[in-house]
C-alpha positions in Angstrom: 0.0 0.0 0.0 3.1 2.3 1.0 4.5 1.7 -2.3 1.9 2.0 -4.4 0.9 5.7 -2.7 4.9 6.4 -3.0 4.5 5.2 -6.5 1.2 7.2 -7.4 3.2 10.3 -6.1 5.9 9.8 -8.1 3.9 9.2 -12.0 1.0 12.2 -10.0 -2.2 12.2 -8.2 -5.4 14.1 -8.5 -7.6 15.5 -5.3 -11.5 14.8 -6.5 -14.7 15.7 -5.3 -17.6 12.9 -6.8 -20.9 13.7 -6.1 -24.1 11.3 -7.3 -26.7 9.2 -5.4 -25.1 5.9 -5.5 -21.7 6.7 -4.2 -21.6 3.1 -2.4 -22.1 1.7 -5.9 -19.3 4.0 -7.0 -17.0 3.1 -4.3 -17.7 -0.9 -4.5 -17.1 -0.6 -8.7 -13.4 0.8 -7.9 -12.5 -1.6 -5.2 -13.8 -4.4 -7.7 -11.6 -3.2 -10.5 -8.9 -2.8 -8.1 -8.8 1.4 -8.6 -7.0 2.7 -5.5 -8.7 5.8 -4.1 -6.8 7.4 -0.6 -7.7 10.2 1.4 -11.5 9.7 1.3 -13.7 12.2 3.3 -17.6 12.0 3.1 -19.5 15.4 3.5 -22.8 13.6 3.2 -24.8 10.8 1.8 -24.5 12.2 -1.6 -20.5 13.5 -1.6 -17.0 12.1 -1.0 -13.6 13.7 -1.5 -10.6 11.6 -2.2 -7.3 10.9 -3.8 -6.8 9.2 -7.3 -3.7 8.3 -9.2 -3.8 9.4 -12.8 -4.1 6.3 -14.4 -6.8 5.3 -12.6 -8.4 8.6 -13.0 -8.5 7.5 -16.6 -10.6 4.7 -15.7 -13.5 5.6 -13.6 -14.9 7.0 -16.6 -17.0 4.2 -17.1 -17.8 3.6 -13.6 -18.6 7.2 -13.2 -21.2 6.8 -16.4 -22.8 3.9 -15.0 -23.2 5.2 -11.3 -24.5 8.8 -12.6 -21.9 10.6 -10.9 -20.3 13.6 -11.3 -16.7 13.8 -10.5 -14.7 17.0 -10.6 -10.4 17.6 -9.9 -9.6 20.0 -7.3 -6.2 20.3 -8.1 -3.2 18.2 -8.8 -0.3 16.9 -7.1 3.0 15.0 -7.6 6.2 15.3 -9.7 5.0 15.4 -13.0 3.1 18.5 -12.3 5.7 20.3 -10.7 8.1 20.1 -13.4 4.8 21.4 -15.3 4.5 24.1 -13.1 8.1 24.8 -13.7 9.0 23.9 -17.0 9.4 27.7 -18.4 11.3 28.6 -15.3 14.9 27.9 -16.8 16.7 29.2 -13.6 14.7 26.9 -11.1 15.1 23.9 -13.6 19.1 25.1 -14.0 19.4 25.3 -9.8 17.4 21.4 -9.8 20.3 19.9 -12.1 22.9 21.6 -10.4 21.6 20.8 -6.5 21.2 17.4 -8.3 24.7 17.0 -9.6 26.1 18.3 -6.7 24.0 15.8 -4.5 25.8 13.2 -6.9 29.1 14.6 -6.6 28.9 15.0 -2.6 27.6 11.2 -2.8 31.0 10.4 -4.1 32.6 10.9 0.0 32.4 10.5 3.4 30.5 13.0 5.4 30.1 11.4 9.0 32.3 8.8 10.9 29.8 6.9 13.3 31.3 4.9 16.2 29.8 2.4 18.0 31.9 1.2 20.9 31.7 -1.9 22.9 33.5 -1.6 26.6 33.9 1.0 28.8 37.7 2.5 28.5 37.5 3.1 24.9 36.7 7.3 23.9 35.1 8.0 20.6 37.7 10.9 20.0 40.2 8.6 20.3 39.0 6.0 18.0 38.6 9.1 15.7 41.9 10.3 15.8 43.0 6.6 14.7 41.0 6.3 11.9 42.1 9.6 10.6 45.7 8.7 10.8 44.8 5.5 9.2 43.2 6.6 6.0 39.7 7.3 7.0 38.4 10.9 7.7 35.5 13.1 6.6 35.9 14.3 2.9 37.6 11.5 1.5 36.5 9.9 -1.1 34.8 6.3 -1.1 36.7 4.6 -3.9 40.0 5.7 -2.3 39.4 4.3 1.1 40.4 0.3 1.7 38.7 -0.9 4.5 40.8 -3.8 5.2 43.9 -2.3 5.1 42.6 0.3 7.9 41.3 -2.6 10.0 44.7 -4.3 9.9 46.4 -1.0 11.1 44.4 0.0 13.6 44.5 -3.6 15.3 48.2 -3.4 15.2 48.7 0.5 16.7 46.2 -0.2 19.4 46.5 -3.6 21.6 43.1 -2.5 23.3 41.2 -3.5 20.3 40.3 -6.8 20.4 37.7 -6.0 17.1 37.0 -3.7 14.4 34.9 -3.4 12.0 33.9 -0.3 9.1 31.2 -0.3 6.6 30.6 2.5 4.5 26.8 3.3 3.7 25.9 6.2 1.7 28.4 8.9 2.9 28.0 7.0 6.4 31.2 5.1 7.6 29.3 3.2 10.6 32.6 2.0 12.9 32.8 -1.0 15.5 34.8 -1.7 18.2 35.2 -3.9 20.5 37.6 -3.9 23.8 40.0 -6.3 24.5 40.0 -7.7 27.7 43.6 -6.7 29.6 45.0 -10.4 30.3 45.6 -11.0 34.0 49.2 -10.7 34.9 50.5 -14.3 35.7 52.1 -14.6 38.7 55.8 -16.7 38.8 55.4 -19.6 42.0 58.5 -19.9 41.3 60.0 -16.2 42.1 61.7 -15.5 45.9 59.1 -12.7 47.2 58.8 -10.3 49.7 55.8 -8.7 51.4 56.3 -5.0 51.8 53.6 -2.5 52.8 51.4 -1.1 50.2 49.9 1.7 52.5 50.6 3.4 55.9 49.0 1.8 58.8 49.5 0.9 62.3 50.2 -3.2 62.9 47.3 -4.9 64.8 48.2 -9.5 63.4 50.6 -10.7 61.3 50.7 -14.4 60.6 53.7 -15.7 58.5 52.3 -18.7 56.7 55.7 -19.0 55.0 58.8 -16.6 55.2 59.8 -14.5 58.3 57.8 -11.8 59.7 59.9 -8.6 60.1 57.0 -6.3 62.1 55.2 -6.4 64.8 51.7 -5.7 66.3 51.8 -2.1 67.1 54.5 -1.1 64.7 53.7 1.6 62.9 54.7 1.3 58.9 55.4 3.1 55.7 54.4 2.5 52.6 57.0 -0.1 51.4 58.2 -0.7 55.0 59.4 -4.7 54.6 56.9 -6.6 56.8 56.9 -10.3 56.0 60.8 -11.3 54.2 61.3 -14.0 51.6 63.9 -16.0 53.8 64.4 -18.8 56.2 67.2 -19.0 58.7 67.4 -22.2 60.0 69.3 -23.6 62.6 71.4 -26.2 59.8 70.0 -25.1 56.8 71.1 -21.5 57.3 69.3 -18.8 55.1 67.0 -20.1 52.5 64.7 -18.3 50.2 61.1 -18.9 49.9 58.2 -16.9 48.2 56.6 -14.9 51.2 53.1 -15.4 52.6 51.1 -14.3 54.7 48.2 -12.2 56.5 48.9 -9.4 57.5 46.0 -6.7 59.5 46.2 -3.3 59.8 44.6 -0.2 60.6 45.4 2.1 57.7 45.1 6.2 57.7 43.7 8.1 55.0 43.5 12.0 55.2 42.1 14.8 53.2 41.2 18.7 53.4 38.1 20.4 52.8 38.6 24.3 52.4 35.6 27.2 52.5 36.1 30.6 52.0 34.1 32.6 54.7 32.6 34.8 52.0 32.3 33.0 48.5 30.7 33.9 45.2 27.6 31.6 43.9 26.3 31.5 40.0 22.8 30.8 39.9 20.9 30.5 36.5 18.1 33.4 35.8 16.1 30.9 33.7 16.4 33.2 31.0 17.4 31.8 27.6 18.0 33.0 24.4 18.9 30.3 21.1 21.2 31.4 18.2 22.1 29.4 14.8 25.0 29.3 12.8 26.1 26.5 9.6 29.2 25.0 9.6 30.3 23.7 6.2 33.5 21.8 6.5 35.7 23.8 8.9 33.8 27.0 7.2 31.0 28.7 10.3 28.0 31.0 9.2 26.5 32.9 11.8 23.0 33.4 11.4 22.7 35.7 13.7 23.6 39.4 13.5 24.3 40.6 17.3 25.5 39.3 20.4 24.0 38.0 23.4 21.4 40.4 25.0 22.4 39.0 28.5 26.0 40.8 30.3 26.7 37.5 31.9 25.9 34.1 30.4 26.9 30.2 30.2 26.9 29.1 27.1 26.2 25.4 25.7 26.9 24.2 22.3 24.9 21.6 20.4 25.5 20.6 16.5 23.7 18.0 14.3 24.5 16.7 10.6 22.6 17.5 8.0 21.3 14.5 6.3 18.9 13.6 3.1 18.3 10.0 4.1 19.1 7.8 7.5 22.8 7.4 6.1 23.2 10.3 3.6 24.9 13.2 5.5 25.9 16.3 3.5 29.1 18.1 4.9 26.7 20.6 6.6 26.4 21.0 10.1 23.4 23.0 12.4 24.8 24.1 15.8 22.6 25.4 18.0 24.1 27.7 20.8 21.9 28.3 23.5 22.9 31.3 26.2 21.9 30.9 29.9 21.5 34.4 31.4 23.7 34.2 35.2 24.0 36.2 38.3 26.6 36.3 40.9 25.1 36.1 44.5 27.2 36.4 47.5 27.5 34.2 50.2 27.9 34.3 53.7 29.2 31.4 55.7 29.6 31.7 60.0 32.6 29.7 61.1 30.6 27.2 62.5 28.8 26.7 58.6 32.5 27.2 57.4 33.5 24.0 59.3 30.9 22.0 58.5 31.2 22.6 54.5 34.4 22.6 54.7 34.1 18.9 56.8 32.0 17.5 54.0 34.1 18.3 51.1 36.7 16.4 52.9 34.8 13.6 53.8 33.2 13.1 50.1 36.7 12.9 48.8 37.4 10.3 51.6 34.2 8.6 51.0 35.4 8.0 47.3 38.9 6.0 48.8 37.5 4.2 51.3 35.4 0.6 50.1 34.1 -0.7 53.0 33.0 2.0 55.0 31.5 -0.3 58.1 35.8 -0.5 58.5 36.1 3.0 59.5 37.0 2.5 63.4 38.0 5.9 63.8 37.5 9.8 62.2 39.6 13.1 63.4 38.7 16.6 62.4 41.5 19.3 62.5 40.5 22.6 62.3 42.7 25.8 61.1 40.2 29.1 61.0 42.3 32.2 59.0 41.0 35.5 58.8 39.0 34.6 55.5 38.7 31.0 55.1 38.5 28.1 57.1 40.0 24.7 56.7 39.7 21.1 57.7 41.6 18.2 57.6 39.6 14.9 58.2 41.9 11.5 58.8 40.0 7.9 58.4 41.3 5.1 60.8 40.2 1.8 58.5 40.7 -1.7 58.8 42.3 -3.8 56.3 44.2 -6.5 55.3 48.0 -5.0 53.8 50.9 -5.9 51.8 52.1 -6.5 48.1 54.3 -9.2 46.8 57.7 -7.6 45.7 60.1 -9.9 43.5 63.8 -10.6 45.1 66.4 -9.1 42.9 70.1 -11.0 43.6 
């Protein structure tokens, strides 16, 4: 049906009015002989208006004869009857042929890279950039671009591509990726280790499963501080080297500041808005707008779409839309007692973003320091966990 009204566009249609007192009869004789009428609107018993191709217009005559009705044509619509309209205007049919040829030429290149990305580490700009040092960028042409050579290059230059693939439809190059999966380092059993810190902390167990343990509960170590050794002294065997192991528990510090100025600036949004256009045509911008921004402050947010004929024909033309948020500054006033608690929470929601577990916290200290302006705070986290790295014995 969506062809055949496509179709009936294309070759023209005709808008008709049929009036008669057997319009039923009329109706069922067309649907018998298979003529398509669209659109139809009854007025009354007596009166339809509809949609005809002109072929078939061609054959209701009969039908029209038969039923005693009188049919007139409102107007006319389709292509054939705008090149009628048209045809002794020789500098619209001139602009036609050349928005057509240049429809053909631009049909000729890529207009729009679209990447499709599967895993979370990989950036779009990124994959960009590699395409365009690979051989594929917007403007080049499709007959020049050899998608299996790019593949091959950009799955040797980048070892965090496990897949890629590029099709080109229209002036479309649709791009996937996939992520490789970083391979899990493979530990040696057969390497002499150590155990050294990994984080400061205070020593509350350390059991040596194999290797000596060189701490204590209640030490207090650095990071990298030595705390179970790779070796064995024994009493005949002397010193021999093992791979450490053990468990070693700890409570471990972690500190941050939080800083508030006592008097501080705050942008609020007016909810006033204004939107302006411009064209961009390759790296070539059009303003369509004639003055600045009417507001004296303003944030401003840029958005752009391609222009495109069909779902994967994109023209080198691109709409941004750039719309201006009207600001004000407002000043705010903070007591030192709203100072420290600001300043408290900024600290704490950068902690917050460290710690894992936070039912470990055992302990929290707050440091003040109030200057003649500002006010600061320094918050330390006391947390339990379980410490230490494997470090490889170098002889």
């Amino acid at each position: 049906m969506f062809i055949k009204l496509v179709l009936n566009y294309i070759l023209g249609y005709l808008n008709i009015n049929v009036e008669g007192y057997f319009i039923e009869r009329f109706i069922n004789m067309c649907r018998n002989q298979k003529i398509l009428l669209w659109g139809m609107k009854r007025k009354n018993s007596s009166f339809i208006s509809c949609k005809i191709g002109i072929n078939d217009f061609k054959r209701i005559r009969k039908i029209t004869k038969k039923t005693k009705c009188k049919v007139e044509i409102k107007n006319k619509k389709g292509i054939p009857f705008i090149f009628e309209k048209y045809k002794k205007r020789k500098i619209f049919l001139l602009m036609m042929c050349i928005i057509i040829g240049s429809l053909i030429v631009l049909s000729q290149f890529v207009w729009n890279i679209e990447v499709k990305i599967n895993g979370s580490n990989l950036k779009e700009e990124d994959i960009i950039n590699t395409l365009n040092e690979n051989g594929l960028y917007i403007g080049e042409r499709k007959n020049k671009i050899d998608v299996k050579e790019i593949v091959n290059k950009v799955r040797l230059n980048r070892n965090d591509i496990s897949w890629i693939g590029i099709e080109i439809k229209g002036t479309n190059a649709i791009v996937q990726v996939v992520e490789a999966e970083k391979k899990p380092e493979i530990a040696n059993e057969d390497d002499y280790c150590n155990i050294v810190s990994n984080k400061e902390g205070k020593i509350l167990k350390i059991t040596a499963n194999n290797g000596t343990a060189m701490v204590k509960p209640g030490d207090v170590v650095k990071e990298g501080s030595l705390l179970i050794a790779g070796w064995i002294e024994g009493k005949y065997t002397g010193t021999r080297f093992v791979r450490a192991d053990g468990n070693i528990e700890a409570n471990v510090w972690y500190t941050e500041t939080g800083e508030v100025n006592l008097e501080e600036k705050s942008i609020e949004k007016t909810g006033n808005t204004e939107k302006k256009y411009a064209l961009k045509i390759n790296n070539f911008r059009i303003n369509l707008y004639k003055k600045l921004s009417n507001f004296e402050k303003y944030d401003t947010i840029y958005t752009s779409k391609k222009i495109k004929i069909f779902s994967n024909f994109y023209l080198p033309v691109e709409l941004i839309e750039c719309n201006n948020f009207e600001i004000q500054e407002k000043s705010v006033k903070y007591s030192v007692e709203e100072a420290k608690n600001e300043a408290k929470k900024i600290a704490e929601e950068k902690l917050n973003a460290q710690v894992e577990n936070k039912d470990n916290i055992k302990n929290v200290t707050v440091n003040y320091e109030v200057e003649k302006d500002k006010v600061k705070a320094e918050v330390t986290y006391e947390v339990f966990e379980n410490i230490g790295t494997n470090e490889k014995i170098v002889f």
